[in-house]
C-alpha positions in Angstrom: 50.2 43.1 51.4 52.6 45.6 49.8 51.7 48.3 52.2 51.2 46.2 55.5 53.7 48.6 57.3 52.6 51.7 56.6 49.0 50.3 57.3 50.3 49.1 60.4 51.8 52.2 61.3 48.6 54.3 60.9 46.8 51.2 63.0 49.3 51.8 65.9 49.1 55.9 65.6 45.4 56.1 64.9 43.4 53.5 67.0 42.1 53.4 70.7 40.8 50.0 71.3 42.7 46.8 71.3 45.4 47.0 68.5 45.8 43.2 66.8 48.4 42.0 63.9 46.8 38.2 62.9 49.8 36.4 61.2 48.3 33.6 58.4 52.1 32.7 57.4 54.0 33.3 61.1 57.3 30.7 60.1 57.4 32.9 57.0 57.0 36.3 58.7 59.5 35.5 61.4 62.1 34.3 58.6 61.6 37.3 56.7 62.5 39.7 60.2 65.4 37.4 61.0 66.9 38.0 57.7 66.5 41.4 57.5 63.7 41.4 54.6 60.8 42.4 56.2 57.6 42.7 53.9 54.2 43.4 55.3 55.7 44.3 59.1 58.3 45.5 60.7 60.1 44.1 63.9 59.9 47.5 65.4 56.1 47.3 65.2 55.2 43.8 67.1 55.7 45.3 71.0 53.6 48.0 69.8 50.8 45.4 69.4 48.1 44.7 72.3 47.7 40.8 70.7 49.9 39.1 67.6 47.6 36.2 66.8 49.6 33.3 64.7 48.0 30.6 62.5 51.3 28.6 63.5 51.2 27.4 67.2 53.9 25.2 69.3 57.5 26.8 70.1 57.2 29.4 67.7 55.0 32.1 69.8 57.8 32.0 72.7 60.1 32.6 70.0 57.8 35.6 68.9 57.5 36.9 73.0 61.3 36.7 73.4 63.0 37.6 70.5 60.6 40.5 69.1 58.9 41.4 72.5 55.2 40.7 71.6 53.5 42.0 75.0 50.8 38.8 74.2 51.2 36.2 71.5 47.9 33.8 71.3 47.3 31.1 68.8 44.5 31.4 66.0 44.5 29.0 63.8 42.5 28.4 60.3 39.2 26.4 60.4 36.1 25.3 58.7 32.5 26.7 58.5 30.6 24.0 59.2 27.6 25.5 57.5 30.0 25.6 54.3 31.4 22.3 54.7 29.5 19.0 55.6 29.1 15.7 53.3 27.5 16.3 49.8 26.2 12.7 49.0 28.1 12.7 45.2 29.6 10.2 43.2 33.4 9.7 43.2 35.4 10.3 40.4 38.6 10.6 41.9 40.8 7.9 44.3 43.1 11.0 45.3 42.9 14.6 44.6 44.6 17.7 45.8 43.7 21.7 46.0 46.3 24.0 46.3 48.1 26.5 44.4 51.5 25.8 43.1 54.4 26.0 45.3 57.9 25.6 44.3 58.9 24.0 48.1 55.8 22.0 48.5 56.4 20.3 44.5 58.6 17.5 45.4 55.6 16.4 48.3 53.0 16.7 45.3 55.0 14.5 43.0 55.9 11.8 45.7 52.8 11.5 47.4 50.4 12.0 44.2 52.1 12.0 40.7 54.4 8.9 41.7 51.2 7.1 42.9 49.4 8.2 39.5 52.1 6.5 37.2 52.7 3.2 38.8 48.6 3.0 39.1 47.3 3.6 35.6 44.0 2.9 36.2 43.7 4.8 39.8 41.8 8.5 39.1 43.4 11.6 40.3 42.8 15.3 40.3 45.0 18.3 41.3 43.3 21.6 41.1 44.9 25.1 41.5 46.6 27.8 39.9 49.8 28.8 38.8 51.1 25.3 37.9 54.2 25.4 35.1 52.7 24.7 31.7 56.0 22.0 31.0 55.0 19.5 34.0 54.3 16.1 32.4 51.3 15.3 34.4 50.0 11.5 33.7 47.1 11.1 31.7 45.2 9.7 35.1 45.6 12.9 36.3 42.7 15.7 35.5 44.0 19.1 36.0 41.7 22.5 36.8 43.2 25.7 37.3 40.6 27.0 39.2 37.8 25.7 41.6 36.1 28.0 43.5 35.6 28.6 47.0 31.5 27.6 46.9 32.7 24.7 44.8 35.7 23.2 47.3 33.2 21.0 49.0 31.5 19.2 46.2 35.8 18.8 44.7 36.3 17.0 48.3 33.1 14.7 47.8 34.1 13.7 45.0 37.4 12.5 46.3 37.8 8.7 47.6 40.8 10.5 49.7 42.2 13.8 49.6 45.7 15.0 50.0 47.2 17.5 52.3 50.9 18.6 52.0 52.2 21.2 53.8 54.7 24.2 52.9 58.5 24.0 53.9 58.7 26.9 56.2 55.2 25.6 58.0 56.9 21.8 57.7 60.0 23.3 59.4 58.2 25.0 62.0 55.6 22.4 62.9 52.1 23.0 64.5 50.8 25.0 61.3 47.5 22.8 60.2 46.2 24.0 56.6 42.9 24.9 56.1 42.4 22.5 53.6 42.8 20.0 56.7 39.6 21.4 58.4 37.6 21.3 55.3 37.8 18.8 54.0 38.0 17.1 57.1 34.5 19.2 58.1 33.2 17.2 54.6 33.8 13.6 56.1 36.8 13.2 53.3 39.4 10.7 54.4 42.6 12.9 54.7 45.9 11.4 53.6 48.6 14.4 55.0 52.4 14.6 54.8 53.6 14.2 58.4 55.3 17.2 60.3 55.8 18.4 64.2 52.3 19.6 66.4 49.9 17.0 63.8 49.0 15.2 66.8 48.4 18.5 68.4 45.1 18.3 65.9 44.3 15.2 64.9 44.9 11.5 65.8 46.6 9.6 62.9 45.2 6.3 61.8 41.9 7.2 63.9 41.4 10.7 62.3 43.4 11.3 58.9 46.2 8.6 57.3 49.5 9.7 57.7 52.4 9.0 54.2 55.7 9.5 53.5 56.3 7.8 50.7 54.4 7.0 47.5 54.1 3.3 48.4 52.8 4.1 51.1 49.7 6.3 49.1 49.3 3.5 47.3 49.1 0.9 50.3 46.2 3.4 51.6 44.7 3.7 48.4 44.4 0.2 47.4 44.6 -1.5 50.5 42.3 0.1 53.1 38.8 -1.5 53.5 35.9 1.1 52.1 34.3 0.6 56.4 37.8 2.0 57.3 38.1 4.7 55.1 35.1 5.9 55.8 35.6 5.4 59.4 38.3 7.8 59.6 37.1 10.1 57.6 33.6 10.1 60.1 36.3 11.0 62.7 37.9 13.4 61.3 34.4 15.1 60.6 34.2 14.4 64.1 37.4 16.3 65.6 36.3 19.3 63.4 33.4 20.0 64.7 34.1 19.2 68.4 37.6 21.7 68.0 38.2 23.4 64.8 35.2 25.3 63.5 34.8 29.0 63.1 32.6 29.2 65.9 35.5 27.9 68.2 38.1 30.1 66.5 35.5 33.3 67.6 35.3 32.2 71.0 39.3 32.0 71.7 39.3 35.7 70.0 36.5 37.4 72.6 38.6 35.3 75.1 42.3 37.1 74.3 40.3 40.8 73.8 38.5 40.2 76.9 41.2 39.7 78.9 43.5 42.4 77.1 40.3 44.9 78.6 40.5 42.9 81.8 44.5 43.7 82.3 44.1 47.5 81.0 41.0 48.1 83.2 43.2 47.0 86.1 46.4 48.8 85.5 43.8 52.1 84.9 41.9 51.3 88.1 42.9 54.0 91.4 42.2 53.6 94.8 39.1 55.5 95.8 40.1 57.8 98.9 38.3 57.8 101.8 36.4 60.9 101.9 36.5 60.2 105.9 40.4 59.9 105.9 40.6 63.6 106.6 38.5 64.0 109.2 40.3 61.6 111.6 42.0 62.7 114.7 40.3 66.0 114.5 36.9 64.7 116.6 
């Protein structure tokens, strides 16, 4: 957001209640202040803040409290509707897809873990959706590309999907405990999940019980070829599973009434006097 700052600025000049900055790309943000190139907020502005809520979790928000004097940093992460995103009984037409917009850092993950498995398995099916994709990538004919699939349409692309792929950006990689939406979702749809690995995963699911964990693009393959249909659709039960008991958006409302209630809590103390004793005059004059 081009004018986060100056929106910022009127937020912290003009507003009584409590004042909140929600982060959706905290390793970025924080890399951006510590190299002098801030963008959308300014270090100046965080202590100024009641709340900074951060998709990222882990180490990250004592980094936040310490270095940039946050009076309260609080975790927030994505999630999934579960009235959006539930099975849609379809028929596959993809062993491995992916949905994401094109990334310069997270490229290499894309070709290792899905364009790698796509040529040495000529008659496996693949999909990657999303926009902004160089016209000069050699994508293998086993691969169908769409530029575009909208959000009312993400849950019949994930049903459609034997397995779907999460990778994760470098600065969220580096940073660890920042889960992608795309996890939630697709997860919330009962899709088996294959995911890149990276610090805090266990934090949200349980690899090999909720989501398949790969490195390498034998080890795709292993999974796609390899795993028993009654196991892959195990895990991906599970996964649906973990969603809904931890990561839908009804969760992610009550952990934000939680941190406002208790910002009100703290500032109703600090504002609270002692009532004087209308009696306390009156003593030793009987």
């Amino acid at each position: 957001m081009p004018d986060g700052v100056a929106v910022g600025d009127w937020v912290l000049r003009t507003a009584r209640g409590v004042r909140v900055f929600y982060d959706i790309d905290t390793p970025i943000t924080i890399d951006s202040l510590e190299r002098g190139q801030p963008t959308y907020i300014e270090a100046r502005q965080i202590p100024r803040y009641d709340l900074y809520l951060s998709f990222t979790t882990g180490p990250l928000l004592q980094r936040i409290a310490s270095q940039f004097r946050a009076a309260r940093v609080r975790p927030l992460c994505c999630s999934a509707d579960e009235e959006s995103y539930f099975p849609e009984p379809r028929p596959i037409e993809w062993d491995l897809g992916y949905l994401g917009t094109y990334s310069i850092d997270r490229q290499p993950a894309l070709e290792r873990l899905l364009v790698e498995p796509a040529r040495a398995w000529p008659a496996g099916r693949f999909a990657v959706a999303g926009p902004q994709y160089p016209a000069d990538i050699a994508w293998p004919e086993n691969i169908e590309r769409r530029d575009h699939v909208p959000p009312p349409e993400h849950r019949a692309f994930y049903s459609g999907q034997r397995y779907t792929l999460n990778i994760t950006r470098s600065a969220m990689l580096s940073a660890g405990y920042s889960p992608s939406i795309r996890l939630f979702e697709a997860g919330a749809c009962a899709v088996p999940i294959i995911s890149d690995a990276w610090p805090g995963l266990t934090d949200f699911f349980v690899p090999g019980q909720d989501l398949f964990v790969a490195s390498s693009s034998q080890e795709v393959l292993d999974i796609l070829r390899r795993t028993p249909d009654d196991e892959r659709l195990a895990v991906g039960r599970r996964g649906r599973e973990r969603v809904l008991a931890q990561h839908t958006a009804a969760h992610r409302a009550e952990s934000l009434e939680g941190y406002v209630r208790d910002i009100c809590s703290s500032n109703a103390r600090k504002t609270r006097r002692p009532i004087a004793n209308p009696l306390s005059n009156l003593r030793g004059q009987s």
